[in-house]
N, C-alpha and C positions, 0 to 999 in steps of 0.2 A: 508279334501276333499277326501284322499284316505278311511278314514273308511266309508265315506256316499257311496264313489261309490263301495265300496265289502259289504254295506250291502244292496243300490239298486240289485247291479247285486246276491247275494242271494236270495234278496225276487222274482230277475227274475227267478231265474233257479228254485227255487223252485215251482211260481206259482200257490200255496195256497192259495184259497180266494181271488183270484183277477181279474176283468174284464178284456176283453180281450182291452177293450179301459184302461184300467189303465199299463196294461200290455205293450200296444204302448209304451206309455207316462213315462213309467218308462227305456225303452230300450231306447227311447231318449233321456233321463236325463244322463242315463249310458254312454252313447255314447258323450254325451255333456262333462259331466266331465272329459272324460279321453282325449277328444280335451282338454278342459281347464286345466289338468296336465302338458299335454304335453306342452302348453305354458309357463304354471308358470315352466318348469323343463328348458325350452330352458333360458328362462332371468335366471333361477335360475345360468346356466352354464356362461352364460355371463356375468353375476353380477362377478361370480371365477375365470374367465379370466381376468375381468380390475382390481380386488382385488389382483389378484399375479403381473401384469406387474405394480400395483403402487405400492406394494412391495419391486418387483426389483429394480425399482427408487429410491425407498427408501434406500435401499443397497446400489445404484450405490452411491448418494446423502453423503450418512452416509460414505462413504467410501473417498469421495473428501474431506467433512471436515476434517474426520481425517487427511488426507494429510496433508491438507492448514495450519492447527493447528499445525502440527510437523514442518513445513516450518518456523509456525511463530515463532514458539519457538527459530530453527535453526537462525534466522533473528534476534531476541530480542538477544540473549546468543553473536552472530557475533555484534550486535551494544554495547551492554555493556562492552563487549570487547574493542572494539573501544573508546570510551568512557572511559574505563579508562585507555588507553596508552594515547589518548588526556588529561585527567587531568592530569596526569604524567609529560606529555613532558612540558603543561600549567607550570605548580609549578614549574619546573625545570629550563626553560627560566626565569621564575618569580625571581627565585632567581639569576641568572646570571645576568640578567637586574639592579635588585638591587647592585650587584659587581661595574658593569659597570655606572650606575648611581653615586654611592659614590666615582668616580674617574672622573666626570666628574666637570665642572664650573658651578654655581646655576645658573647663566644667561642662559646659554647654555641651559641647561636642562630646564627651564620656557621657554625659546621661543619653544624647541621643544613642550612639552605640549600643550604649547597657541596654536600653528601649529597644532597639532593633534589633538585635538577638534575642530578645526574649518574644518578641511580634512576629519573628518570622520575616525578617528583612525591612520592614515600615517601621522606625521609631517617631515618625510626626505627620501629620496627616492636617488637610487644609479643613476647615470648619468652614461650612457651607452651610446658609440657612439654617441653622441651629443644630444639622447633623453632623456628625464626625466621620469624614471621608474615610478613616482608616477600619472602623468597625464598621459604619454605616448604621448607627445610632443615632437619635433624637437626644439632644440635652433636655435636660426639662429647664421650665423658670429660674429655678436656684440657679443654675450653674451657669444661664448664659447672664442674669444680674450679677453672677459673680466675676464675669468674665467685663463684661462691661466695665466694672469696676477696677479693673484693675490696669495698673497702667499701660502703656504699648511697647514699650521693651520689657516688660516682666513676662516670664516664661509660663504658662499655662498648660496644665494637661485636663485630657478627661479624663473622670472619676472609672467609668466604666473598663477602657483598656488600659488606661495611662500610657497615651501617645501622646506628643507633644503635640498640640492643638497652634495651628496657623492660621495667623486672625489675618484674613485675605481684604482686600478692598468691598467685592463681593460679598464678603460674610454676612451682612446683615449686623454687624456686632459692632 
């Protein structure tokens, strides 16, 4: 468009061979064109203002990830972490457990089992002040005079879940 309107406005200024009606008609062509530059140069400019501000965004954008990705990394490195003091501490009670089981009575140790799968992993639960840790139940009078009475290696449960009830220092009992 710019070489048709510097070679209109030549053949204007020159005005060699040309009607004074062509002449009009080419100074309006001229004059047209350079309205129509001017348009295509305005969107041109405005097309390179929403091109740099989606840019930016793009920057802004690029720059969050990065964050969020260093974050998650920070997060994954802190849970694997965790993760392997919990398999640690796992294996290590694991093995204590196994101590404390080979010193215990076969019956014993079957009813807690039998108890613990049917509880959802808790087959005994410590009795604390007259509640039972494992449902977090009040006994009433009956059952903690029943408990009282009965000797200290005799096995105890409560009525309510039938957890094997652990008569602690603390008990109260």
């Amino acid at each position: 468009m710019r070489q048709r309107a510097a070679r209109d406005q030549q053949r204007l200024e020159t005005g060699v061979g040309i009607s004074a009606r062509d002449l009009a008609n080419l100074q309006s062509e001229v004059v047209s064109l350079a309205k129509r530059q001017g348009d295509l140069e305005d969107v041109v400019l405005e097309v390179m203002e929403r091109l740099e501000a989606a840019q930016e965004r793009v920057t802004e954008l690029t720059d969050r990830v990065a964050a969020l990705e260093a974050k998650l990394v920070d997060a994954t490195a802190r849970r694997d972490a965790a993760t392997g003091e919990i398999d640690t501490e796992v294996a290590k009670i694991g093995k204590d457990r196994e101590v404390i089981v080979g010193s215990m009575p076969a019956a014993l140790i079957a009813l807690y089992e039998k108890i613990r799968a049917k509880q959802g992993g808790v087959g005994a639960a410590r009795l604390y002040q007259r509640r039972c840790e494992g449902c977090r139940l009040e006994l009433d009078m009956a059952e903690v005079n029943e408990i009282k009475a009965a000797p200290r290696d005799q096995v105890v449960r409560h009525e309510n879940c039938g957890r094997i009830l652990v008569r602690a220092a603390d008990s109260g009992i």
